[in-house]
DOROSE-225794 format. One record per residue (C-alpha): y, x, z; residue in one letter. Coordinates in steps of 0.25 Angstrom, whole numbers, plus 5000, padded with zeros to 4 digits. Layout:
# residues N
<<Y,X,Z>,"A"> ...
***
This chain:
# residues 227
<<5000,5000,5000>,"X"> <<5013,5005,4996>,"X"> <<5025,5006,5005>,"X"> <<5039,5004,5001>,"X"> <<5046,5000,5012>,"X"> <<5047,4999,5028>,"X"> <<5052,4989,5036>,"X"> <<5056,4992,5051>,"X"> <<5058,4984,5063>,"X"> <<5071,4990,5070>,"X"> <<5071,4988,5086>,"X"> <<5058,4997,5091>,"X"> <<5054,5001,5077>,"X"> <<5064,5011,5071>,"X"> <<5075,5008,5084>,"X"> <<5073,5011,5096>,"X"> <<5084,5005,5107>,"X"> <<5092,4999,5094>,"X"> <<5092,5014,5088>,"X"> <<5085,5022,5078>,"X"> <<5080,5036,5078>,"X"> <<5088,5047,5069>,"X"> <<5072,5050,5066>,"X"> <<5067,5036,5064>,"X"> <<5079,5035,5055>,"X"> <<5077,5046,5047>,"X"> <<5062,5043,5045>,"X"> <<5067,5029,5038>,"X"> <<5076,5037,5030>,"X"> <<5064,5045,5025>,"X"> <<5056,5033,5022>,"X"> <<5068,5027,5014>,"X"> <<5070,5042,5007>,"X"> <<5055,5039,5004>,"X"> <<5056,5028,4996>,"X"> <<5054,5016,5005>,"X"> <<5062,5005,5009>,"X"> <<5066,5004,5024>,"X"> <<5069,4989,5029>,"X"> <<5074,4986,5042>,"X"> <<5068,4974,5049>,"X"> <<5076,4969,5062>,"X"> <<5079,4958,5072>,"X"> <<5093,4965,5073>,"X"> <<5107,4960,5067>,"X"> <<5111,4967,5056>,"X"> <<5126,4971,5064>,"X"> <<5118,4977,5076>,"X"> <<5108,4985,5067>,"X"> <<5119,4991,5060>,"X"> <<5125,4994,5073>,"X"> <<5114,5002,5079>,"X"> <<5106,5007,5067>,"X"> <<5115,5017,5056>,"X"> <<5104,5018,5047>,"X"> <<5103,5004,5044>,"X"> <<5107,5006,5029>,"X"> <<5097,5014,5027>,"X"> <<5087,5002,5025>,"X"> <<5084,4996,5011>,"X"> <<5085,4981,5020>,"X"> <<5088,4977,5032>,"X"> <<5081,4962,5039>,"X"> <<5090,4960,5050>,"X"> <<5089,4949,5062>,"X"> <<5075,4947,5060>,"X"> <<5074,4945,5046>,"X"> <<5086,4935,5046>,"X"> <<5096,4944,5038>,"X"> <<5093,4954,5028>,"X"> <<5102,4966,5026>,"X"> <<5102,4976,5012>,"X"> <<5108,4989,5017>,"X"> <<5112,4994,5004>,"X"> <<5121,4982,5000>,"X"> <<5125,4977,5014>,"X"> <<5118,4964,5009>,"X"> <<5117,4955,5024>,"X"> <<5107,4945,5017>,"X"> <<5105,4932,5030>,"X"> <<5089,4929,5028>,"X"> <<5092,4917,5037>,"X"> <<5102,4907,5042>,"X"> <<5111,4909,5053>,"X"> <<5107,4903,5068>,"X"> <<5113,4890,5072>,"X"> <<5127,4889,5079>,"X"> <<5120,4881,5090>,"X"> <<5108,4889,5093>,"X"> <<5118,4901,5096>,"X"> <<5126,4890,5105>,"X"> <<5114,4887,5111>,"X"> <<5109,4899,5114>,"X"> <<5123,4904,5120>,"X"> <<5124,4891,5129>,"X"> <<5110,4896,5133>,"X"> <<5116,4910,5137>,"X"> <<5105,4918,5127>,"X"> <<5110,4932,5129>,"X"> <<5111,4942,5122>,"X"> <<5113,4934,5109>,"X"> <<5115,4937,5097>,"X"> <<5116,4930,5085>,"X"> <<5114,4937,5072>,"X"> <<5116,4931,5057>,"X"> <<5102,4923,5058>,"X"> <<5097,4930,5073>,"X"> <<5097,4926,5086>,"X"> <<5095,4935,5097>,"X"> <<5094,4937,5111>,"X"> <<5083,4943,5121>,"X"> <<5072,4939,5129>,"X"> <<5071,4931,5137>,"X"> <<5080,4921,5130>,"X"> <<5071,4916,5121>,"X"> <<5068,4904,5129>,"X"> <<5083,4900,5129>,"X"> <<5085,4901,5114>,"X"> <<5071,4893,5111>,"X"> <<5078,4882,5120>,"X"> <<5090,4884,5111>,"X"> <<5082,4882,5097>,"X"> <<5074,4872,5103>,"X"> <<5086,4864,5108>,"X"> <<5092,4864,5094>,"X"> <<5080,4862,5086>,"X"> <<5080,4874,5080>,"X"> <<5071,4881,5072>,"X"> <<5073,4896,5075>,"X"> <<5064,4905,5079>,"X"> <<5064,4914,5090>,"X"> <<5057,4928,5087>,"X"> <<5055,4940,5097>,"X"> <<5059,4955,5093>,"X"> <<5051,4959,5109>,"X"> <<5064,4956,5117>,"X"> <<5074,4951,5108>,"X"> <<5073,4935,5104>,"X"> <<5078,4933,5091>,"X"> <<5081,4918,5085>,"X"> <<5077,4916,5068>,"X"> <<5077,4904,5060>,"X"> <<5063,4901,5057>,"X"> <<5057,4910,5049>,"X"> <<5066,4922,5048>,"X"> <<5059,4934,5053>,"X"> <<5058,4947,5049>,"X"> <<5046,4945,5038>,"X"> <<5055,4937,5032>,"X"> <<5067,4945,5032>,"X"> <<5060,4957,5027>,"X"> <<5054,4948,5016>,"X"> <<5070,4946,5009>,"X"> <<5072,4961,5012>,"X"> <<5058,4965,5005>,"X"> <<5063,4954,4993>,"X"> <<5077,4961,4992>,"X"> <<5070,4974,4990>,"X"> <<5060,4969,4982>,"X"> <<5048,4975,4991>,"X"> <<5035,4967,4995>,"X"> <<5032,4967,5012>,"X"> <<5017,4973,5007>,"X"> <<5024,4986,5004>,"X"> <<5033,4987,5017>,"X"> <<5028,4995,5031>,"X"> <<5035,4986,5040>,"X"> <<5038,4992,5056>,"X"> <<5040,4985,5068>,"X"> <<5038,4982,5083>,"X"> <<5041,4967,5089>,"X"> <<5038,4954,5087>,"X"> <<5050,4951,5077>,"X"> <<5042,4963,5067>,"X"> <<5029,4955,5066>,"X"> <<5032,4946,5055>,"X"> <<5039,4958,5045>,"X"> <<5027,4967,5049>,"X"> <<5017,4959,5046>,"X"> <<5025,4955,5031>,"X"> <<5023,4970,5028>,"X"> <<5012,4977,5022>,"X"> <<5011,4987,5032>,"X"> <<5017,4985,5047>,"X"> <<5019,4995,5057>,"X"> <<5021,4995,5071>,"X"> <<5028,5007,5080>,"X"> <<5023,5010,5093>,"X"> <<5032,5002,5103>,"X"> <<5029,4988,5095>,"X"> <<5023,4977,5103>,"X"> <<5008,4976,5100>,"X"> <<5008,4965,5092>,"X"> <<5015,4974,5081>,"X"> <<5007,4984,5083>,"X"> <<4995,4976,5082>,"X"> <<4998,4970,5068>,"X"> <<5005,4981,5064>,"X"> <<4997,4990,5054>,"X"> <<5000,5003,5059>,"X"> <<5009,5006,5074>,"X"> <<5017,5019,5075>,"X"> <<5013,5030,5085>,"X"> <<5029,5031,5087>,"X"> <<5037,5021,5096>,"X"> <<5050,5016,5086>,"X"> <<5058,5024,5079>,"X"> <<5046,5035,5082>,"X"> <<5037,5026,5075>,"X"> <<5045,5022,5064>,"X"> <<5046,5038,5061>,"X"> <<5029,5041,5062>,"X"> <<5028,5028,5053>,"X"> <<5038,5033,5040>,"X"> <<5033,5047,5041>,"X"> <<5017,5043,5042>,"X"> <<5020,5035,5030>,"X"> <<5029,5045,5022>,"X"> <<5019,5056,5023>,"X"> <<5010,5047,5017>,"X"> <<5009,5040,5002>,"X"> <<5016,5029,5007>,"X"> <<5003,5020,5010>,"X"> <<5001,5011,5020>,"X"> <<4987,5017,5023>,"X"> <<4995,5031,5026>,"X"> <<5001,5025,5038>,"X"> 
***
């Protein structure tokens, strides 16, 4: 199986504390310099990404707000993969006191353990939102939206197929773009069931992981089976 492209998880797979490694950023470098695509797959707001990560433009695609808004580096394209939350769940949620909150283009976020508080709110309002865990984070989705989805519209731009993709990751929100990819790895400080689906685990925690993975595979012939 042929590999053109990676797609990462950010938070506990190339980040560790909300930051990248110089050498975790200069191994995705290498992979790019290499010939493959690098997408970045994240339950984070474009704004805060760019804050705290400088290599950002780097990627060939960005899936932002767990798969809810698709962002094309090298055109500045902000592409929204879904519709923006109510007016009243966000009032509902704020008369609930939900914090921290914050309330992104489609995302809704706060931390455990409010997810009780905004599951009252959607079921108050009859909504359909989902609610979806990222290990202590809550985030809030239309139905549907995750991050299989938006890295399906970032594969379609790109005119890639998910079979020839390595896809890299470590909570709950990663199961349903890991299991969309042809291959999926887990790095060492994923939860175990990651890493029990996952077809190969890194030795290496994060950024660590991220650096044993993309040099394994470049001094291979770019097969799955090399890994």
């Amino acid at each position: 199986m042929l590999i053109a492209a990676f797609a990462f998880d950010y938070d506990g797979t190339i980040a560790e504390d909300g930051k990248v490694g110089e050498a975790t950023a200069a191994a995705l470098l290498r992979l790019k310099a290499a010939g493959r695509k690098i997408l970045l797959i994240t339950g984070r707001e474009l704004p805060d990404l760019q804050r705290v990560f400088p290599h950002f433009g780097e990627f060939d695609a960005i899936v932002a707000e767990n798969g809810a808004l698709l962002y094309l580096p090298s055109t500045h394209e902000e592409r929204p993969l879904a519709a923006p939350p109510p007016a009243e769940f966000i009032a509902a949620l704020r008369r609930r006191e939900v914090t921290p909150l914050s309330v992104g283009r489609s995302i809704v976020a706060t931390w455990q353990p409010n997810e009780t508080k905004v599951l009252d709110a959607i079921q108050e309002l009859g909504l359909e939102w989902q609610i979806i865990f990222n290990k202590g984070a809550v985030m809030c989705l239309p139905p549907g939206v995750n991050k299989a989805t938006g890295l399906a519209a970032a594969l379609e731009t790109l005119e890639l197929s998910a079979l020839n993709v390595i896809a890299v990751g470590d909570a709950e929100n990663d199961h349903a773009f890991l299991t969309a990819c042809g291959c999926s790895v887990a790095v060492a400080n994923a939860i175990e069931s990651i890493k029990a689906e996952a077809d190969f685990v890194t030795v290496g925690a994060r950024g660590k992981g991220i650096v044993e993975l993309i040099e394994r595979f470049l001094d291979g012939d770019g097969l799955v089976g090399n890994l």
